[in-house]
C-alpha positions as CSV (number, residue, x, y, z in Angstrom):
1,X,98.3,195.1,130.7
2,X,99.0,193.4,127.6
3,X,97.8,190.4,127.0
4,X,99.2,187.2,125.1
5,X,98.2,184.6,123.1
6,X,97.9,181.2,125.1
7,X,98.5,179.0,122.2
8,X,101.4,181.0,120.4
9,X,102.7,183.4,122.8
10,X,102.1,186.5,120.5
11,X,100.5,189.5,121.6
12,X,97.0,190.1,121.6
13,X,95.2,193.1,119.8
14,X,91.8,193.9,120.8
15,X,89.7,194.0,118.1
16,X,86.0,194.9,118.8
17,X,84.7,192.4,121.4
18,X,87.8,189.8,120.1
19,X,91.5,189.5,121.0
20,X,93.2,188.3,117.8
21,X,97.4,187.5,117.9
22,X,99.3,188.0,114.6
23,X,98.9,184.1,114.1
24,X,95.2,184.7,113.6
25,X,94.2,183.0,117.3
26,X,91.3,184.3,118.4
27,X,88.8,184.6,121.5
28,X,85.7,186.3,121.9
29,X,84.5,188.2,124.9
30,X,81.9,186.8,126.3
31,X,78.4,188.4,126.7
32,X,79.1,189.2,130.4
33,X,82.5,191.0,129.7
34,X,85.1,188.4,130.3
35,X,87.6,187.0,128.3
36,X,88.5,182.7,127.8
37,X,91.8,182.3,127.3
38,X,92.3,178.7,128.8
39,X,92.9,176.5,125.9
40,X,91.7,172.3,126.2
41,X,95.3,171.3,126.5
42,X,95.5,173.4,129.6
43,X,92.5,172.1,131.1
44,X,92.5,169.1,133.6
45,X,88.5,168.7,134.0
46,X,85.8,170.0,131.8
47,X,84.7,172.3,134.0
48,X,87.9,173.4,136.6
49,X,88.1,175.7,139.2
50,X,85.1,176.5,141.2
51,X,81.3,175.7,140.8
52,X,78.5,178.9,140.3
53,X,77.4,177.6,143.5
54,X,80.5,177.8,145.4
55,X,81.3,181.1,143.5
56,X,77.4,182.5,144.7
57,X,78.0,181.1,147.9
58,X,81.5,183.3,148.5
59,X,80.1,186.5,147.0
60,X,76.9,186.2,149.4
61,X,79.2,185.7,152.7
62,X,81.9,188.5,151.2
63,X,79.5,190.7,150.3
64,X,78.1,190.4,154.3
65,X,81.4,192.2,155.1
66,X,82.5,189.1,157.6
67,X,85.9,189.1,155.8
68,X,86.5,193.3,155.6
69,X,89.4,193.0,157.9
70,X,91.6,190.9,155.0
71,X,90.2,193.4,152.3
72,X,91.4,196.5,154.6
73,X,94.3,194.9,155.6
74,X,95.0,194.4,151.3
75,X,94.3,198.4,150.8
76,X,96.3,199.5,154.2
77,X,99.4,197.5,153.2
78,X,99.4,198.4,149.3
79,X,99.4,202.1,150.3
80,X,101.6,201.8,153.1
81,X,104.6,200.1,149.9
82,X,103.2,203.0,147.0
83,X,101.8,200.4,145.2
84,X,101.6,201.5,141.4
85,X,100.8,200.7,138.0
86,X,98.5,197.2,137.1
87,X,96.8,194.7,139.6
88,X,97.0,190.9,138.7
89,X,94.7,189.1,141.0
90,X,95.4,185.3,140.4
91,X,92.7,182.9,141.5
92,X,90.2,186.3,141.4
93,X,86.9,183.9,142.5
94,X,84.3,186.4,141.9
95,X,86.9,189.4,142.2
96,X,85.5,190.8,145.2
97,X,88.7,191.3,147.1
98,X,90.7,192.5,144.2
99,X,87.6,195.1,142.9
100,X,87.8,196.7,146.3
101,X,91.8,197.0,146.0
102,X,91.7,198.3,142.9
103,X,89.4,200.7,143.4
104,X,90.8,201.9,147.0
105,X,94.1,202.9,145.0
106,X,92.7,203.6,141.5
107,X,94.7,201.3,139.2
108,X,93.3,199.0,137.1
109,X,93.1,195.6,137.7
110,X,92.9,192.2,135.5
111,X,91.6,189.1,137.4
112,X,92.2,185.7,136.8
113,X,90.6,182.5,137.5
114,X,90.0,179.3,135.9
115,X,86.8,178.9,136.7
116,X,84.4,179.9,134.3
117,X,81.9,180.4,136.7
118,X,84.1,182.6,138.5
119,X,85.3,185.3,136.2
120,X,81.7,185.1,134.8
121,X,80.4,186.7,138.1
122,X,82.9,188.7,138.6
123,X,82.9,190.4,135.2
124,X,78.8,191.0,135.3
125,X,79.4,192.9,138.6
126,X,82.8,194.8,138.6
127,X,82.2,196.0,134.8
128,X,85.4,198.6,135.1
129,X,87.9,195.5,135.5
130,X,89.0,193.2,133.0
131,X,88.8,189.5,134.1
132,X,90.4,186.7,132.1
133,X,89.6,182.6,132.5
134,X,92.7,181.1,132.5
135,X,95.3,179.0,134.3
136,X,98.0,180.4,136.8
137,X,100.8,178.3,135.7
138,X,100.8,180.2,132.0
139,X,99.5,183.7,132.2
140,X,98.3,184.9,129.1
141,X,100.2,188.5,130.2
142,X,103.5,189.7,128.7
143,X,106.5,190.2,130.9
144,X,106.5,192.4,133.5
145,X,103.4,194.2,132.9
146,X,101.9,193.7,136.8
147,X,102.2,196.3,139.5
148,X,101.4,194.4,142.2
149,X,100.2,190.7,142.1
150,X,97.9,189.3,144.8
151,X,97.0,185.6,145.4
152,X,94.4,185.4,148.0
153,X,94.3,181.8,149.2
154,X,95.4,180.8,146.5
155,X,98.1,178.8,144.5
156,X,101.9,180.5,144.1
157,X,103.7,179.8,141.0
158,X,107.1,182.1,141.9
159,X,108.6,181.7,138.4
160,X,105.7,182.7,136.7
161,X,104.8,184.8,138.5
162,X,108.1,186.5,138.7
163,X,108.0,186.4,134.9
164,X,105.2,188.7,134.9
165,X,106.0,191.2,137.5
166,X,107.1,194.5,136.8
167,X,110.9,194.7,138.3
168,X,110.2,196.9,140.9
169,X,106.4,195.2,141.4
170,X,105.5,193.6,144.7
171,X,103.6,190.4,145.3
172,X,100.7,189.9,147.9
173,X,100.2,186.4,149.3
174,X,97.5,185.1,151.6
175,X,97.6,182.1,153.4
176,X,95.5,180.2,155.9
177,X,96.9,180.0,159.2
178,X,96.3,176.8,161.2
179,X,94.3,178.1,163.7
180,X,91.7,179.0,160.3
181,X,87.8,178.5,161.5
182,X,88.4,175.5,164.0
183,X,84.8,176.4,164.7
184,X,83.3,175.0,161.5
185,X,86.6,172.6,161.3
186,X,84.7,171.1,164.8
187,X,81.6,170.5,163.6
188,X,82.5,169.1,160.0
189,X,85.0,166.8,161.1
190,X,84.8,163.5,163.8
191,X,88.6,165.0,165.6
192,X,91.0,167.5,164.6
193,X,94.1,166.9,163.8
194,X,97.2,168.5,164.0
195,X,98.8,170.1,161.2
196,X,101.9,172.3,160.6
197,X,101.2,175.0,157.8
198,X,104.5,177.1,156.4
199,X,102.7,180.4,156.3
200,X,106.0,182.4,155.9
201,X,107.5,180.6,153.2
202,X,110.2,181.4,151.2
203,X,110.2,182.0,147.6
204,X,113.1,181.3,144.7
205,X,113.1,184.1,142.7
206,X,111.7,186.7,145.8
207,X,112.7,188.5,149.3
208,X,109.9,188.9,151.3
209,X,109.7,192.1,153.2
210,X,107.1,191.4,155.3
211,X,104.7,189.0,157.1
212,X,101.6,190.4,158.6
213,X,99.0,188.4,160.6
214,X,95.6,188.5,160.2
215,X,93.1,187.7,162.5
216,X,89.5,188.4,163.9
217,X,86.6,187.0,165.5
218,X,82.6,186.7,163.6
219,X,79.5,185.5,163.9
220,X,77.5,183.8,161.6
221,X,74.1,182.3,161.3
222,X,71.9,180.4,159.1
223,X,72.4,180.0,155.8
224,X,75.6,182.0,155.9
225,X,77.3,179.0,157.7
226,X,76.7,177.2,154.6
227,X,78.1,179.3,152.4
228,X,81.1,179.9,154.8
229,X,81.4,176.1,154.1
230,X,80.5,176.2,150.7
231,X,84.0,178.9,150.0
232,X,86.2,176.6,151.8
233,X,88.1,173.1,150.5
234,X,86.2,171.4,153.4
235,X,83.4,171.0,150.9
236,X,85.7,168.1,149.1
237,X,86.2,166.6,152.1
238,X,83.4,166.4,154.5
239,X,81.6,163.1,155.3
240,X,78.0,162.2,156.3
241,X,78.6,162.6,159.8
242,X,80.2,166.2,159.6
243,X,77.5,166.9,156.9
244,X,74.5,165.9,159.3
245,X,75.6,168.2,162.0
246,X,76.7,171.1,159.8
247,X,73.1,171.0,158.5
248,X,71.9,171.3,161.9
249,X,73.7,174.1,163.0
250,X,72.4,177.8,163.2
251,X,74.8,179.7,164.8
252,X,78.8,179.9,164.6
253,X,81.4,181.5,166.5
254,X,84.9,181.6,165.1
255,X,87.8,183.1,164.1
256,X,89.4,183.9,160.3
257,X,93.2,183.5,161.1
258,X,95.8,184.4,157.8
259,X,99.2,186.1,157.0
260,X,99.6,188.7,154.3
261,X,103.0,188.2,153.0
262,X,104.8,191.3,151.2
263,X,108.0,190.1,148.3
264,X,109.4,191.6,146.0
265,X,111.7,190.2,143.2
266,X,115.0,189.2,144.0
């Protein structure tokens, strides 16, 4: 995939461990193998994106295989469409869904997050990929140089996203269906309330082929409810109450419900 400059636009040339543009920009790899290309101006926080203890806390409770189903799902679907050429995973986390995709078909991959913390992990484990900090809404990549695009849970920028798919490429969205772990949504939170998710939406710029439900049962216990928790938005929104009984809690029953939608550019 080739990569661009995120101040200038110009392509990238990997020189050693450094990606210089013909406007002399330049950015390191890092000691653990991934690349920063998120400028200040396109940061909103000094640190964005995810902390290393929410980032640990996924790849401990994905590498538990509780979530398999979504990552089988990923590989059964990609082969069933002849997915080819170049993965982009945007919103990679610690790239354990999209290492396991990429490696199920044999294409390469680049991930992308923009949390440090995130592509940091992910690039110290899954040494064959190429991960990139850096934000969604301007990928450093040229146009159309991505295979297949996959956002798990995850933000969906369609025009940019349709900018850097390949014209016969085919994106994979996952969203959270509403019926998503009411088990640790009962014990974090005083009521439930009802509220409509769009989990077949439609995209300007994209048909989508198909929408495929996901959904399974598990069990977890101990510290893996925390880091269940810990992976989830829930942990910007839960109060003392919710907090209290999480921490008492040793054992969960619930069910992961999602849809894996299939488009393809218009």
């Amino acid at each position: 995939m080739q990569l661009i400059c995120p101040v200038c636009g110009q392509e990238l040339k990997q020189a050693d461990r450094s990606f210089v543009c013909p406007n002399r920009h330049s950015f390191d790899m890092a000691r653990q193998g991934y690349v920063n290309l998120l400028t200040v101006q396109q940061k909103h926080s000094l640190t964005p994106g995810d902390t290393r203890e929410q980032v640990l806390s996924r790849r401990t409770f994905l590498e538990a295989g509780f979530y398999a189903p979504i990552a089988d799902k990923l590989v059964e679907t990609a082969k069933k469409y002849g997915v080819s050429g170049e993965i982009l995973d945007i919103g990679c986390g610690e790239g354990w869904y999209s290492a396991r995709l990429a490696d199920a078909l044999n294409l390469p991959l680049t991930g992308l997050d923009i949390s440090k913390e995130a592509v940091r992990c992910a690039a110290a484990k899954y040494k064959a990929h190429r991960w990139l900090c850096a934000t969604a809404a301007h990928i450093p990549a040229a146009d159309g140089s991505a295979g297949l695009i996959t956002s798990l849970f995850a933000l969906t920028l369609p025009e940019e996203f349709r900018r850097v798919l390949a014209e016969d490429g085919l994106y994979f969205q996952v969203l959270a269906a509403e019926d998503h772990l009411l088990g640790l949504k009962g014990i974090i939170y005083d009521e439930l309330h009802h509220k409509e998710k769009d989990t077949v939406p439609e995209l300007p710029g994209f048909i989508r082929m198909e929408s495929i439900p996901i959904r399974f049962s598990f069990t977890v216990e101990g510290e893996q409810i925390r880091n269940l928790f810990s992976m989830t938005p829930h942990v910007f929104r839960i109060g003392k109450a919710g907090a209290a009984r999480l921490a008492k809690t040793e054992h969960l029953e619930d069910t992961a419900s999602c849809m894996l939608n299939v488009f393809r550019r218009s």
